[in-house]
LOKE-696494 format. One record per residue (C-alpha): residue number from 1; residue in three letters; x, y negated, z. Coordinates in nm, 4 decimals, always signed. Each point is the difference from the previous one (the first is absolute). Example, Ala and Ser with C-alpha at 12.3 -4.5 7.8 and 13.67 -1.06 7.14 Angstrom:
2
- 1 ALA +1.2300 +0.4500 +0.7800
- 2 SER +0.1370 -0.3440 -0.0660
! end
This chain:
74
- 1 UNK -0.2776 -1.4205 -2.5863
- 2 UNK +0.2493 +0.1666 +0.2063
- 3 UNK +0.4142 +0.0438 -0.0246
- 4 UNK +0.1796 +0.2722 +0.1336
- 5 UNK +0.3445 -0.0495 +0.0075
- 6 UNK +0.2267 +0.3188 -0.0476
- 7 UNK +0.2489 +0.1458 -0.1382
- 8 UNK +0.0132 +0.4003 -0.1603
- 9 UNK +0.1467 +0.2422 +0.2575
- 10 UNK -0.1412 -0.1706 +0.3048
- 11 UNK -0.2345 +0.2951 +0.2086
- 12 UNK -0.1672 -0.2912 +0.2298
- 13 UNK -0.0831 -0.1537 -0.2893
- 14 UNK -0.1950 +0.2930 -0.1827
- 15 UNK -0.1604 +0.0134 +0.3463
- 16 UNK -0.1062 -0.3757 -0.0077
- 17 UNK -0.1453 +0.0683 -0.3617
- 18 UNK -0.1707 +0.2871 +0.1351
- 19 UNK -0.1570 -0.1631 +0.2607
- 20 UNK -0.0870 -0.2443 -0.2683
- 21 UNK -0.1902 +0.2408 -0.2193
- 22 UNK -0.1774 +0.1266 +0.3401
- 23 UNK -0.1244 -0.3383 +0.0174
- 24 UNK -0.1533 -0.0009 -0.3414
- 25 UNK +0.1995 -0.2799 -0.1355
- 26 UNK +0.2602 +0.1212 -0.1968
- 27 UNK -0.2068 -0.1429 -0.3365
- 28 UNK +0.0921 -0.3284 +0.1523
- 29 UNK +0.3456 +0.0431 +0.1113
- 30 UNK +0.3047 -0.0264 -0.2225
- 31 UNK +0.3563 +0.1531 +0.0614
- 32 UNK +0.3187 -0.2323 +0.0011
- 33 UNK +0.3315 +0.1845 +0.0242
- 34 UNK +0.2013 -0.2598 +0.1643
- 35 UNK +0.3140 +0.1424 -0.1648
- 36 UNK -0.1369 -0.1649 -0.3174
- 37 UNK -0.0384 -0.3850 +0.1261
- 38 UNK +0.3047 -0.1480 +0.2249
- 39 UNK -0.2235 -0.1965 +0.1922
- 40 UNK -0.2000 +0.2763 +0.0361
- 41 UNK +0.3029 +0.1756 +0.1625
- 42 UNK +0.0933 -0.2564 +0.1878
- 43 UNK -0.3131 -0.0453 +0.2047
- 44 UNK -0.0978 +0.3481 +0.0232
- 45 UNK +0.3330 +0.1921 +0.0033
- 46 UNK -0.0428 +0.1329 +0.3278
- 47 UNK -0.3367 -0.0575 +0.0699
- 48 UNK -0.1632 +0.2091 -0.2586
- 49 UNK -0.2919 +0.1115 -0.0182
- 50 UNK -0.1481 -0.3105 -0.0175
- 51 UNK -0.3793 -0.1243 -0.1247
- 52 UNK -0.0566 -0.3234 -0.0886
- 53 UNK -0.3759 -0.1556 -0.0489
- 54 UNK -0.0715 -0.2902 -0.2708
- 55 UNK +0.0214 -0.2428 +0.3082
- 56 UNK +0.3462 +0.1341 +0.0920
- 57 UNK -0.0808 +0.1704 +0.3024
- 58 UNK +0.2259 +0.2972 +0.0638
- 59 UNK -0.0554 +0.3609 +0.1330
- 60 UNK +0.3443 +0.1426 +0.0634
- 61 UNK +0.0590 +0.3632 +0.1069
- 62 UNK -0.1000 +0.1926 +0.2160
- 63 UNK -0.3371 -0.0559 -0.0169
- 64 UNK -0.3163 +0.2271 +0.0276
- 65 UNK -0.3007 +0.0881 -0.2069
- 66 UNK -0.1811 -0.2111 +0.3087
- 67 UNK +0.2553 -0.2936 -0.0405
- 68 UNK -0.0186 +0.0113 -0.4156
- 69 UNK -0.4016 -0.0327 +0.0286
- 70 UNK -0.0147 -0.2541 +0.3404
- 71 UNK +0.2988 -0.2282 -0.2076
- 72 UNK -0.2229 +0.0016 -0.3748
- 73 UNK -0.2669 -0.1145 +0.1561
- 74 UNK +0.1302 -0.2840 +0.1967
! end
């Protein structure tokens, strides 16, 4: 499972998901507005968007379709 840390309004973070979806793992990606957790702000405020793996590895923008696939399969 995947995070991608957002928050509504933010056009580099519809591209991130998009890129997402290109990579055929949006099934296993959730969304996490960090407007809705403080910590969640906090960490990611300006840094966003971020994905996170189970392990806690972190993908922060900007990253390509290249980078999304080379970093999931590390």
């Amino acid at each position: 499972m995947l995070t991608l840390f957002h928050t509504d309004g933010c056009h580099l973070c519809e591209q991130a998901w998009q890129l997402v979806e290109e990579a055929g793992l949006a099934a296993q990606t959730r969304q996490c507005d960090i407007m809705e957790d403080v910590d969640w702000l906090a960490a990611y405020r300006v840094r966003i968007p971020v994905l996170r793996d189970e392990a806690g590895r972190e993908l922060g923008w900007p990253f390509t379709l290249t980078e999304l696939d080379d970093w999931v399969k590390a």
